[in-house]
C-alpha positions in Angstrom: 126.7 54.5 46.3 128.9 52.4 48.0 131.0 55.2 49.9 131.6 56.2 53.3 131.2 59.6 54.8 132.8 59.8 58.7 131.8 62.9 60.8 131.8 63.4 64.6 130.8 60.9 66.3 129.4 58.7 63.8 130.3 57.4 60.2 127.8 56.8 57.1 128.3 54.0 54.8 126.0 54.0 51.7 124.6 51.0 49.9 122.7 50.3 47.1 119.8 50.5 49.3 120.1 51.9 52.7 122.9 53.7 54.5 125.0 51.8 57.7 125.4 54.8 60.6 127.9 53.7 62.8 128.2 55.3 65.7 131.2 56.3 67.6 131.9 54.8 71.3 134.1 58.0 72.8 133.5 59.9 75.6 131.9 62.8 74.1 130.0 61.2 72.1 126.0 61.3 73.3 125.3 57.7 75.4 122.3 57.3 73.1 124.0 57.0 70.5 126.9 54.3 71.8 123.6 52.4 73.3 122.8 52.1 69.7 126.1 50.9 68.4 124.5 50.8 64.8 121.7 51.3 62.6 121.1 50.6 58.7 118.5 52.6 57.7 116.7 51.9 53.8 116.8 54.7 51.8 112.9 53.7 51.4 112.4 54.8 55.0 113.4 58.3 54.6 111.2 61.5 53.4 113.7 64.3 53.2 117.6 64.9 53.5 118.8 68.2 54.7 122.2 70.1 55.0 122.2 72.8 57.2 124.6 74.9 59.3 126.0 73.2 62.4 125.5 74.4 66.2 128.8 75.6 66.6 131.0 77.1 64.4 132.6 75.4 62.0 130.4 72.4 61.5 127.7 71.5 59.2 124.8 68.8 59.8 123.8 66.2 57.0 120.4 65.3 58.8 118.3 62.9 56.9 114.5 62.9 58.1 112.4 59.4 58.1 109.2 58.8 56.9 106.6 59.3 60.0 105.7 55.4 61.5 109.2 54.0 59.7 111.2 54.3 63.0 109.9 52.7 65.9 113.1 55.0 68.2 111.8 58.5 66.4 107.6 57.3 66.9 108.1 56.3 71.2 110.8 59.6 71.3 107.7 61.7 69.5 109.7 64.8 68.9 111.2 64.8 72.3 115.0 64.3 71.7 117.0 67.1 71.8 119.3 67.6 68.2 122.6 66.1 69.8 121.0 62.8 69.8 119.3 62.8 66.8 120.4 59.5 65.6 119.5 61.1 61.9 122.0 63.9 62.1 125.6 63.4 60.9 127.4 66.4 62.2 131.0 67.3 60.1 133.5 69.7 59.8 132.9 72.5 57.7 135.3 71.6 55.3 133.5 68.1 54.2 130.4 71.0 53.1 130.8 70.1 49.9 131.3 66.3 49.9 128.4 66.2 52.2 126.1 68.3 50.0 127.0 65.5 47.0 125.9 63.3 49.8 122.7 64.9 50.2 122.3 65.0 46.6 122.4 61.4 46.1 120.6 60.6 49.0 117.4 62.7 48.0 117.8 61.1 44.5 117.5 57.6 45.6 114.4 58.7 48.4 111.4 55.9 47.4 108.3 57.0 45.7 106.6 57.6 48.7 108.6 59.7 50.9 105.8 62.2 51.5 103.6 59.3 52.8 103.6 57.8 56.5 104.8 54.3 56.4 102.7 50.6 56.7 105.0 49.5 58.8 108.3 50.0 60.5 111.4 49.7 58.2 113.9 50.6 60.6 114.4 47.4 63.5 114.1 49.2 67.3 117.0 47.8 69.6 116.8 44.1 70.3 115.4 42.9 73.7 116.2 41.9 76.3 116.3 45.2 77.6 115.9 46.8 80.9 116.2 50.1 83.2 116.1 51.2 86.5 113.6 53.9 86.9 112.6 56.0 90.3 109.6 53.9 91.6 110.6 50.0 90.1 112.9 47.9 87.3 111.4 47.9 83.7 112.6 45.0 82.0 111.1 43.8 78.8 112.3 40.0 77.2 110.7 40.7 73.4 107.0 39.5 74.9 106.6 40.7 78.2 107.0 43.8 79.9 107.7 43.6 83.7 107.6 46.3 86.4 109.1 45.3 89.7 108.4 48.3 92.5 111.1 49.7 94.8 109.5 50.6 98.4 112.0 53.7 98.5 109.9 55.0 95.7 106.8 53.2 94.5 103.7 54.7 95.9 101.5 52.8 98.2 98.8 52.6 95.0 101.5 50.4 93.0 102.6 48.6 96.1 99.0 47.4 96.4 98.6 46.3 92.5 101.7 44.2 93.4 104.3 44.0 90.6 103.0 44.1 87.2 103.6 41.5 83.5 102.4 43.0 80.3 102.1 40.6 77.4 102.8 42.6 74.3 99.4 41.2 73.2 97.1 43.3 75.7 98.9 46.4 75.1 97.8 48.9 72.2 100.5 52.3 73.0 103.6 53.2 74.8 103.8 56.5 76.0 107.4 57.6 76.6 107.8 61.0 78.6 111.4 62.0 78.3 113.1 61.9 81.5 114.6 65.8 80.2 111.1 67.1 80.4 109.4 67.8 84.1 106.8 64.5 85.0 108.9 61.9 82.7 107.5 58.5 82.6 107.2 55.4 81.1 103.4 55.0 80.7 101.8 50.7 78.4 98.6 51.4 77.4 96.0 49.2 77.5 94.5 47.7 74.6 90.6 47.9 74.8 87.5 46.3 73.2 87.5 48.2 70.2 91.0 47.9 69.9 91.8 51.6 70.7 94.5 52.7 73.5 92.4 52.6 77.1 93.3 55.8 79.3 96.0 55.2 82.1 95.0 55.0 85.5 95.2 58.8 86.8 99.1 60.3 87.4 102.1 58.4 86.6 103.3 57.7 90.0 99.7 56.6 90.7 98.9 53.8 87.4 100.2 50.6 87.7 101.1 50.9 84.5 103.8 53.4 84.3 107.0 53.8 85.9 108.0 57.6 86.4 111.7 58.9 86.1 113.8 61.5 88.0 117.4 62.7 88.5 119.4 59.8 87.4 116.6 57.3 86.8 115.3 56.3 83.5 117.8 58.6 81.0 116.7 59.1 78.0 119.6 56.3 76.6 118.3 53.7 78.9 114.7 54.1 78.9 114.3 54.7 75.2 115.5 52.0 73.7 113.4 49.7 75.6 109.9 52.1 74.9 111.2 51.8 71.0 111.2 48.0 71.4 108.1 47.0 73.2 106.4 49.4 70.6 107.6 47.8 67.7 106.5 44.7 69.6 102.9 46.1 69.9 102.6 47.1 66.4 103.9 43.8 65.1 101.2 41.4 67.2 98.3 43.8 66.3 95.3 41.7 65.0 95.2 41.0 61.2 92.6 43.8 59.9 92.9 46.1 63.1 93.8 49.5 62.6 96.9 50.5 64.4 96.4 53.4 67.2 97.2 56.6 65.7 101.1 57.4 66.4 100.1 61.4 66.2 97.1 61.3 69.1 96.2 65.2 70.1 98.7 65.8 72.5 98.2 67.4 75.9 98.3 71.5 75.7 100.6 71.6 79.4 102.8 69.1 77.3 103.3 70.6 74.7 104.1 74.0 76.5 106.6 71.9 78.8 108.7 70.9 75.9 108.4 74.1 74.1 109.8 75.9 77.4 112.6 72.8 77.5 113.7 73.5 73.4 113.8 77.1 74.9 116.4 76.6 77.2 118.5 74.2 75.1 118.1 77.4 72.5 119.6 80.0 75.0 122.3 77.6 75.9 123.2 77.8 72.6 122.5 74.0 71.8 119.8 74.5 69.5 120.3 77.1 66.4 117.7 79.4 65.6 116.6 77.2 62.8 116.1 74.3 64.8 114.5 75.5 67.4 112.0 77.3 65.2 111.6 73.7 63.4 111.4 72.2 66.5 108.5 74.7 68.1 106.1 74.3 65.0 106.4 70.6 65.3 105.0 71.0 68.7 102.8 73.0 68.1 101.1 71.3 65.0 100.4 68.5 67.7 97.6 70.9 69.3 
């Protein structure tokens, strides 16, 4: 296509073969998204486009939806990031409607053959280690192969202070299970890889498992946490043994969950930061998870 389509907050530059989302660095724009700086995204790694009235009046959203597995950010988030900082969403004045529904048009037409299928592999990179966050109980830091947890005695309980600090290679881990920060009970949560190569349970509550770091009011936002839950998973799905079958990215989620981030999308809905649509969209997602 080789054209470039700027909205709020970010800009979309089309290739032959992917599109370059750029995103903006101000103020209002979400922190996720300057965390991310930029992401090129093949057109091969998409299975829909959309445009669709904006959330506030006079704005329309170009949202282009990727293939389940393709983005190693969208599989750790797992439906949990609220529209704003959808990294997939390009939101524009209403006057660009039309040069964003040519947009859209060409976009769908260049969608691989097999949008409709879950991808192989990832085809969109995660963020590039080193990486690290401060969450309520210890530091997270992850260097590409290992993934440390150092406990803070003002908020580690005395079950992690026991275990002592903890060093996952990417190796011995088969899941990632990111709990958004947004959402009561958030937590970072590396899953064990077992014997038959499946996910091994965590050890009891988050603030309990030595494997998981839990957030709170300030600790582990969702641009800090994220990123690094995106990486160590693409990390885990790239040093899986040749012939294994990869841990299913769409596990039965837990009921209470579920109802947690149904009640959360209900309250960004009444504060008018979800539209009817999306929140509707949003809800059946959820609940197709059951």
């Amino acid at each position: 296509m080789g054209d470039v389509l700027a909205g709020i907050h970010s800009t979309w530059e089309f290739d032959t073969d992917s599109v370059l989302i750029r995103f903006e660095r101000g103020m209002r724009t979400p922190k996720l998204f300057q965390v991310l700086g930029e992401r090129r995204i093949p057109y091969e790694a998409l299975s829909s486009v959309d445009l669709m009235p904006g959330p506030r009046k006079g704005t329309v959203v170009l949202h282009a939806v990727p293939r389940l597995g393709a983005d190693p950010l969208l599989d750790a988030a797992a439906g949990q990031l609220r529209a704003s900082a959808d990294p997939y969403r390009l939101l524009l004045p209403v006057e660009r409607e039309t040069l964003a529904d040519y947009y859209a048009t060409e976009l769908r037409s260049a969608l691989g053959p097999r949008a409709d299928e879950a991808a192989d592999e990832y085809l969109v990179p995660a963020p590039a280690a080193p990486l690290q966050f401060k969450a309520y109980d210890g530091k997270v830091s992850f260097d590409g192969s290992v993934v440390s947890f150092r406990w803070f005695w003002t908020g580690a309980s005395s079950a992690k202070w026991k275990a002592g600090d903890q060093s996952f290679q990417v190796a011995e881990l088969a899941e990632v299970e990111w709990r958004s920060p947004e959402i009561a009970g958030g937590h970072l949560r590396l899953r064990r890889r077992g014997k038959d190569g499946k996910p091994v349970d965590g050890e009891g509550p988050a603030d309990q498992d030595p494997a998981a770091v839990v957030f709170g009011l300030g600790y582990g936002l969702v641009h800090e946490s994220l990123p690094l839950a995106a990486a160590v998973l693409e990390a885990v799905r790239a040093a899986e043994p040749a012939g294994s079958v990869p841990a299913p990215r769409n596990h039965r989620a837990d009921p209470k969950d579920i109802a947690d981030r149904i009640r959360h999308l209900g309250e960004l809905h009444s504060a008018g930061l979800l539209t009817d649509k999306e929140f509707t969209s949003k809800k059946t997602e959820l609940l197709a998870e059951l």
